[in-house]
C-alpha positions in Angstrom: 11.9 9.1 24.7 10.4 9.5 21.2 10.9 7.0 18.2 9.4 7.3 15.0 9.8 4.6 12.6 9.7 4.8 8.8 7.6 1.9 6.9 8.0 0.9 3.6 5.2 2.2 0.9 3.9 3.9 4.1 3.1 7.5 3.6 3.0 8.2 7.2 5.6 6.9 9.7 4.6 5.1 13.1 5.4 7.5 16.3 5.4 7.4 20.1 6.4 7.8 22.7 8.4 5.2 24.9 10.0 4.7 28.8 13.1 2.6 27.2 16.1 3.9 26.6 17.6 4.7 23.4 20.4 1.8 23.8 17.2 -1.1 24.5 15.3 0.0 21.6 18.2 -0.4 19.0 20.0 -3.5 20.5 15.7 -5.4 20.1 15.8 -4.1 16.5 19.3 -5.3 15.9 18.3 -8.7 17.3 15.6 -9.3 15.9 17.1 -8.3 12.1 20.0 -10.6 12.8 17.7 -13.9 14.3 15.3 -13.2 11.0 12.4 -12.8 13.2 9.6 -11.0 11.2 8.3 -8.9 14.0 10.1 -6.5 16.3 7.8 -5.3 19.2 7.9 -1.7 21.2 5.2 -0.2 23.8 4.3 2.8 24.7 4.0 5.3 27.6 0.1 4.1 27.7 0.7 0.6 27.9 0.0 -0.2 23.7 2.0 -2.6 22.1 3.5 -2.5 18.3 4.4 -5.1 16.3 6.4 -4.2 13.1 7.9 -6.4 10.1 11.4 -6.1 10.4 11.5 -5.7 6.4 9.4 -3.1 6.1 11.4 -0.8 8.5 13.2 2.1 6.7 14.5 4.1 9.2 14.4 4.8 13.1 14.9 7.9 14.6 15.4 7.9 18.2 14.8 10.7 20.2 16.4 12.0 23.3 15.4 11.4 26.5 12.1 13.9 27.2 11.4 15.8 29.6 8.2 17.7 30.9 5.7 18.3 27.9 3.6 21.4 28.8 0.2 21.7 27.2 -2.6 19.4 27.0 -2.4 16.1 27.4 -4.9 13.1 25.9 
């Protein structure tokens, strides 16, 4: 699944892509807005962690569960 997050005073937004699903990526943002902790953390597909101030977090957008990409892959 994709999830791009919007950062405050941030022109570009943080993106990847993730094997959770939609439901465990908004219920650890929730918890961590509502405990006050000041990071939220996510990996990737590759194994790369993110840690993101919960205050700085605009939006989410979650995206649906992805299938095959075709193309090139890095």
């Amino acid at each position: 699944m994709e999830i791009r997050i919007g950062i405050k005073h941030s022109p570009r937004e943080l993106a990847f892509d993730t094997d959770a699903s939609a439901d465990q990526v908004r219920s650890s943002i929730e918890d961590a807005a509502s405990k006050g902790d000041a990071l939220v953390s996510f990996s990737d597909v590759k194994g790369h962690q993110y840690l993101v101030n919960t205050e700085s977090i605009t939006y989410v957008e979650l995206g649906g569960e992805g299938g095959r990409k075709v193309g090139f892959i890095s």
